[in-house]
C-alpha positions in Angstrom: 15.1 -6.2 18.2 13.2 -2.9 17.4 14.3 0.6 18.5 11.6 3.8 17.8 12.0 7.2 18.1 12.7 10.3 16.1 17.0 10.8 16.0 16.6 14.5 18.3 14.7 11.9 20.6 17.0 8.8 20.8 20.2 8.3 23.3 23.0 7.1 22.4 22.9 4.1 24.7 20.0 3.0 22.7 21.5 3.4 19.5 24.6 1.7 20.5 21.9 -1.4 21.6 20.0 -1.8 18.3 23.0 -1.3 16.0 25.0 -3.7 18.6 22.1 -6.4 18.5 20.5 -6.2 14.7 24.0 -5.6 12.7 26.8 -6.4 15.1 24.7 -10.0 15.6 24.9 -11.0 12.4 28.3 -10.0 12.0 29.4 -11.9 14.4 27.6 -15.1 13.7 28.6 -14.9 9.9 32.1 -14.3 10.7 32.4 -17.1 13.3 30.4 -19.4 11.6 31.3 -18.9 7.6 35.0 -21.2 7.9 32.7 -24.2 9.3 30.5 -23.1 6.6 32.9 -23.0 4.0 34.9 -26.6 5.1 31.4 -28.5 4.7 31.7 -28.1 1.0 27.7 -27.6 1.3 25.6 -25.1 3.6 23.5 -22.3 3.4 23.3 -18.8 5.3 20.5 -17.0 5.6 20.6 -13.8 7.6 17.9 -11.7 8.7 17.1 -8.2 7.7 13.6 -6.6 7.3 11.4 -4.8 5.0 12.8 -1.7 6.6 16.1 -2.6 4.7 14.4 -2.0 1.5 12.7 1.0 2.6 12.2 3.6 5.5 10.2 4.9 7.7 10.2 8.1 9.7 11.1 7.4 13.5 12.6 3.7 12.7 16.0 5.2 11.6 18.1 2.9 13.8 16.3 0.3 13.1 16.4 0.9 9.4 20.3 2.0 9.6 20.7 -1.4 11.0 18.5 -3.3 8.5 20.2 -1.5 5.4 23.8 -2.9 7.2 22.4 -6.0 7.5 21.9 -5.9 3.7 24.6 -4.2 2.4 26.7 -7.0 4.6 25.3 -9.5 3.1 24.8 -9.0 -0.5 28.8 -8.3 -0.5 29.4 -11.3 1.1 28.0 -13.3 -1.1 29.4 -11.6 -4.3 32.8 -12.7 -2.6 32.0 -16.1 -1.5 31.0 -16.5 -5.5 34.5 -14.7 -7.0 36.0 -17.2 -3.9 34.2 -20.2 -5.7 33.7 -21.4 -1.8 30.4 -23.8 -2.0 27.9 -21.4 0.3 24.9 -20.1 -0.7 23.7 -16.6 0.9 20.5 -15.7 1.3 19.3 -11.8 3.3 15.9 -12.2 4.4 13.2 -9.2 4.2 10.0 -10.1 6.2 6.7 -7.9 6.4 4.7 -8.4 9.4 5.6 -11.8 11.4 4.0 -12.7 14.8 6.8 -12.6 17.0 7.8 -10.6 19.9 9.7 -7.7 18.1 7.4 -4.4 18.9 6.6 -5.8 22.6 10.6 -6.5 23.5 11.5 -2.8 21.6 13.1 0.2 23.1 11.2 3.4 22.3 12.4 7.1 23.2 10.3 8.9 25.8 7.9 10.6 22.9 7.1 7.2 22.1 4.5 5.4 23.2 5.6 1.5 23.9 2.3 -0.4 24.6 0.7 1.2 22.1 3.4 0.5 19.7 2.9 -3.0 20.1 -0.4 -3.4 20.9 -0.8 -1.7 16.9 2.2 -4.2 15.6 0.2 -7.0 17.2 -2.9 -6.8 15.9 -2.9 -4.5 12.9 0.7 -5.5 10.9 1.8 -8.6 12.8 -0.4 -10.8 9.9 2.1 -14.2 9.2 3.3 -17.0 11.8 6.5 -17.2 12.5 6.0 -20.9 11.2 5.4 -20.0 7.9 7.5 -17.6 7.5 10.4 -20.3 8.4 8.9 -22.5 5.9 9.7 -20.0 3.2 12.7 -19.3 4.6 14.1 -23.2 3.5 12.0 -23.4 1.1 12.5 -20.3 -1.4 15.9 -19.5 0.6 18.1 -22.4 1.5 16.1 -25.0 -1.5 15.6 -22.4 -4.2 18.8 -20.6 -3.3 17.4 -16.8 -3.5 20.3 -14.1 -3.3 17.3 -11.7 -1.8 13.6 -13.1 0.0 10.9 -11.2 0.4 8.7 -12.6 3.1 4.6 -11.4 3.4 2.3 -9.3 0.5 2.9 -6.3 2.8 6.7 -7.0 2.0 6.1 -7.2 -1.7 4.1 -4.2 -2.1 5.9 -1.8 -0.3 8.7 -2.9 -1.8 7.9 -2.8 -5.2 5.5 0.7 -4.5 9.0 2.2 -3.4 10.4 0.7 -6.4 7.9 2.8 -8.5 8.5 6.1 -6.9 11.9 5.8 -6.7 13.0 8.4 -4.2 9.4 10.0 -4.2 7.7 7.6 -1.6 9.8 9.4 1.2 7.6 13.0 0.0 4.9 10.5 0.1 5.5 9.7 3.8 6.5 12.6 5.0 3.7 14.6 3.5 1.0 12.6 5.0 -0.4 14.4 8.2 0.5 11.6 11.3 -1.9 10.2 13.5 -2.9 12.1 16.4 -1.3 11.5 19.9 2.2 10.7 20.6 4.4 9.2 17.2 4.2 5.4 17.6 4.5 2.8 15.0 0.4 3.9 13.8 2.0 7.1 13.1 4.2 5.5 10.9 2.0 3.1 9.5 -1.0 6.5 8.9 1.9 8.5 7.0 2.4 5.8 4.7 -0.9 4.0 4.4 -4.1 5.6 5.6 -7.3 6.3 4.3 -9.3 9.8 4.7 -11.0 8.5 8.2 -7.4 8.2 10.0 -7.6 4.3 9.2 -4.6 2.5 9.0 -4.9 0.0 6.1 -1.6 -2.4 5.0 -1.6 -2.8 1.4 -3.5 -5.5 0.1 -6.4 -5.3 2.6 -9.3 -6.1 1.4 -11.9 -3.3 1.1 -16.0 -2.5 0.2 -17.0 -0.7 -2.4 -21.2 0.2 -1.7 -22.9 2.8 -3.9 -26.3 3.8 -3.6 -29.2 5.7 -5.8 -30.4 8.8 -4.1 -33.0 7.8 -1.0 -31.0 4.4 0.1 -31.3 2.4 -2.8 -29.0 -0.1 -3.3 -26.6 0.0 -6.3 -23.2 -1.3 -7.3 -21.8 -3.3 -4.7 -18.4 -4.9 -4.9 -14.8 -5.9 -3.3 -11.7 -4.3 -3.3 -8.3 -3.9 -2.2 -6.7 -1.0 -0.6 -3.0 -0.1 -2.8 -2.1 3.4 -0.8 -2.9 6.9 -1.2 -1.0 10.1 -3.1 -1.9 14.1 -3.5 -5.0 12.6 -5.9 -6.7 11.0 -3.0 -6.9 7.0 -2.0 -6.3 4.1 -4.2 -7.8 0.9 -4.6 -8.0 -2.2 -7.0 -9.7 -4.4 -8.7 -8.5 -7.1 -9.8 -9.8 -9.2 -12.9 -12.0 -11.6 -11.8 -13.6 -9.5 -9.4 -17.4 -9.9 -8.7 -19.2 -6.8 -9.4 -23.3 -6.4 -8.9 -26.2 -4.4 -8.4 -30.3 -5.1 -8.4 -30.6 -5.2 -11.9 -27.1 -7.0 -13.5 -24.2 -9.1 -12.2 -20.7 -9.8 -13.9 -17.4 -10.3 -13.1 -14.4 -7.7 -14.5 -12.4 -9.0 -17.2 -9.1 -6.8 -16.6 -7.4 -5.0 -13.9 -9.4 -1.9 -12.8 -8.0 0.6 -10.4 -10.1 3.5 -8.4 -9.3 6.7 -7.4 -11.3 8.7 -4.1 -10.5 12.3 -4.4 -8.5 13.4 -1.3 -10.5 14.2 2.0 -9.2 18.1 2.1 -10.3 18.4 -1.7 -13.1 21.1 -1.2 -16.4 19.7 -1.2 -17.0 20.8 -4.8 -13.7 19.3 -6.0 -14.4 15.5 -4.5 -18.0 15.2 -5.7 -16.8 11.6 -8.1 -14.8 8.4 -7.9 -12.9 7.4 -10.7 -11.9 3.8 -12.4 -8.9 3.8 -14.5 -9.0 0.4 -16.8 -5.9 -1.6 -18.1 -5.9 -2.8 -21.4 -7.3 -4.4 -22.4 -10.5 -3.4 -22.5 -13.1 -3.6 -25.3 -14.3 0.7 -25.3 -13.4 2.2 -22.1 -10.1 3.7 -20.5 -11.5 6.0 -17.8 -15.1 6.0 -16.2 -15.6 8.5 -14.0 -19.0 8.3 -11.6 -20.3 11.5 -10.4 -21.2 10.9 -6.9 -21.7 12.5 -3.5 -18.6 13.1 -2.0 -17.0 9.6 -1.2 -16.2 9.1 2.5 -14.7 5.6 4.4 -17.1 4.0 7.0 -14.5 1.8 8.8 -13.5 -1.1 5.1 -16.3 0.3 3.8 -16.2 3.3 1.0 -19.9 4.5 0.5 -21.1 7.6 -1.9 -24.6 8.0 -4.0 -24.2 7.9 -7.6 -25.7 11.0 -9.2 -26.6 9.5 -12.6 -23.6 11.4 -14.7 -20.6 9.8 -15.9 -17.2 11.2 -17.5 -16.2 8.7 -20.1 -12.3 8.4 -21.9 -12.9 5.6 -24.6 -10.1 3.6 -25.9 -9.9 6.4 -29.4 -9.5 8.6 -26.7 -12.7 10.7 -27.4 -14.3 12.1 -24.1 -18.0 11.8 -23.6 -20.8 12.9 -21.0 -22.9 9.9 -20.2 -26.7 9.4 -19.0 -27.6 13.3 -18.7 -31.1 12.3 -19.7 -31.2 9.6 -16.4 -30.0 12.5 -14.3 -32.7 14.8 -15.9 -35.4 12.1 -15.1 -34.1 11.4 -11.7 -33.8 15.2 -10.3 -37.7 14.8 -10.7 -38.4 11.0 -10.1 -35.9 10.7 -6.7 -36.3 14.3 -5.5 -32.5 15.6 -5.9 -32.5 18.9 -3.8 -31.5 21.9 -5.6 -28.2 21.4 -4.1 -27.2 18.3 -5.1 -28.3 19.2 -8.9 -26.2 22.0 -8.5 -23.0 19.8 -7.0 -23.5 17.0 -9.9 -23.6 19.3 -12.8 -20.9 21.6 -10.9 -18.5 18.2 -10.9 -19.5 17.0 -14.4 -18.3 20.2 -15.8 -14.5 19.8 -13.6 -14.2 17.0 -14.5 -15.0 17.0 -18.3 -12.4 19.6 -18.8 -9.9 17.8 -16.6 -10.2 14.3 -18.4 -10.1 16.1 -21.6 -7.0 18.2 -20.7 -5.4 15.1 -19.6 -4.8 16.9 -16.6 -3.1 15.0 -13.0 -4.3 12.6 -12.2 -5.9 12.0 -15.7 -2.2 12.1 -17.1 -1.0 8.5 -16.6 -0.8 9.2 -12.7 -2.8 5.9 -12.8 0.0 3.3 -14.2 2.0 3.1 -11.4 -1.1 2.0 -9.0 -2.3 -0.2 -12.2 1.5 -2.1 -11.6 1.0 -2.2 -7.8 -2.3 -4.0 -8.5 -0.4 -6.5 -10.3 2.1 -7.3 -8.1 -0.3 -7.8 -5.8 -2.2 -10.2 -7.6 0.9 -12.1 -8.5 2.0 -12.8 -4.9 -1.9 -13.6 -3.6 
């Protein structure tokens, strides 16, 4: 069971419910259960938890108070089942998204908004079966015996982004404006993980990267996935092995690449790029940084118009200004208005001294989206 609200919002009826239902359960069943357990001489537990007892969210705190029980329960359980020598395995379960009832059999407060809640968890978080999730269960749990399972890539990488941060995810949360209307689980889910359009994306989602020459000509063109989003602006990855091409070449990446688009209240002047931030290794470059348009999100898709110049870290660590003469020759050749010249050379000139100061988020900021990128990849 689910409970949402903010705690100034919640009764205490309610409270009493979830804690009652999601802790008390589990309690019970363990304690009645564990002497059969025990006498078998071979069985398994497993109780449930959730991602939100590994991390939380702003108006889940029951539900996350009960979670982190669940947990803490468990986890000293089993430490005294081992120092007992009894011949039980425990495993605490921490699913992502499953398609089951949860959100649509929830008790909200009266700021929340029910249906919507669970129309969102439905369709937007809701992404395993509940069949496969039991598969993994036995399989990784009771079979491979795991103290701790982590169930769905949007379990992983939330975990292991919190992990990073430490403490510092909650800022992250809390900082991020909510979405509009009454709080709801997409409130929750914008705070945490949404692009500059309002756009709820899950990490791991898979994302478009199209760039275009001044006047709608195609150019690079390429997938990618969505990792989350800090004071620098969004974050996305791609992964080696990812397909990139444009009219005139084709390859595919031969190391992990991740992508920064400059925060949407950035003034216009300070969000004129999009940045790539390469691990190693990598043969010359370290960061490439495309002066563009100002990127925006059309729905998956993040489209901007390359303006020629490029900010270059190579692997010495020398800085360089790339393809000024291309940008001379297309200000007359493509038409750029006097504006645009004036925005491009305006943005080369930031960003030059920003790269070269190894100012944020030119100052490493990078690593810890490089190692969500990973994780990712590991569990996909």
């Amino acid at each position: 069971m689910a409970l949402a609200g903010d705690v100034e919002d919640l009764e205490y009826a309610d409270m009493d419910w979830i804690i009652g239902i999601d802790f008390w359960g589990v309690v019970h069943g363990t304690k009645e259960f564990l002497p059969h357990l025990i006498a078998s001489g071979d069985w398994h537990l497993v109780n449930m938890s959730s991602l939100f007892g590994l991390v939380s969210m702003p108006g889940q705190s029951m539900y996350n108070a009960a979670q982190y029980a669940v947990r803490g329960f468990s986890e000293s359980l089993r430490e005294e089942i081992l120092m007992a020598g009894h011949p039980v395995g425990v495993t605490v379960v921490h699913p992502g998204g499953i398609k089951t009832a949860i959100a649509r059999n929830a008790r909200t407060s009266s700021r929340e908004d029910h249906d919507r809640n669970a129309r969102y968890f439905d369709r937007k978080l809701a992404r395993m079966e509940a069949e496969e999730a039991a598969r993994i269960m036995v399989e990784k749990g009771v079979l491979g015996g795991r103290p701790r399972l982590l169930i769905g890539l949007d379990a992983h990488a939330v975990h292991h982004f919190a992990r990073l941060t430490g403490a510092r995810y909650q800022d992250v949360v809390a900082a991020s404006p909510p979405a509009p209307g009454p709080r709801s689980v997409e409130s929750t889910a914008c705070a945490a993980r949404c692009n500059d359009a309002g756009m709820a994306f899950v990490l791991g989602d898979l994302v478009r990267v199209e760039m275009e020459k001044w006047g709608d000509r195609p150019h690079w063109q390429f997938d990618a996935v969505w990792l989350g989003s800090d004071r620098h602006g969004d974050w996305i990855g791609f992964p080696s092995g990812t397909a990139m091409s444009r009219p005139d070449l084709a390859f595919v990446s031969q190391n992990d690449q991740v992508g920064l688009v400059p925060a949407a209240d950035l003034p216009v002047e300070q969000r004129a790029f999009v940045a790539t931030f390469h691990a190693v290794p990598h043969p010359r470059v370290l960061v490439y940084v495309d002066i563009t348009s100002p990127p925006r999100w059309d729905g998956h898709v993040l489209r901007t118009v390359d303006l020629d110049l490029d900010v270059i870290r190579l692997v010495g660590g020398e800085v360089i200004i790339d393809d000024e003469d291309e940008f001379a020759e297309h200000q007359v050749e493509l038409g750029y208005p006097p504006e645009i010249i004036a925005l491009a050379e305006s943005s080369r000139d930031r960003v030059h001294t920003v790269v070269l100061n190894e100012d944020p988020p030119y100052d490493g900021s990078h690593q810890r989206w490089l190692d969500v990128l990973e994780t990712l990849s590991r569990h996909t």
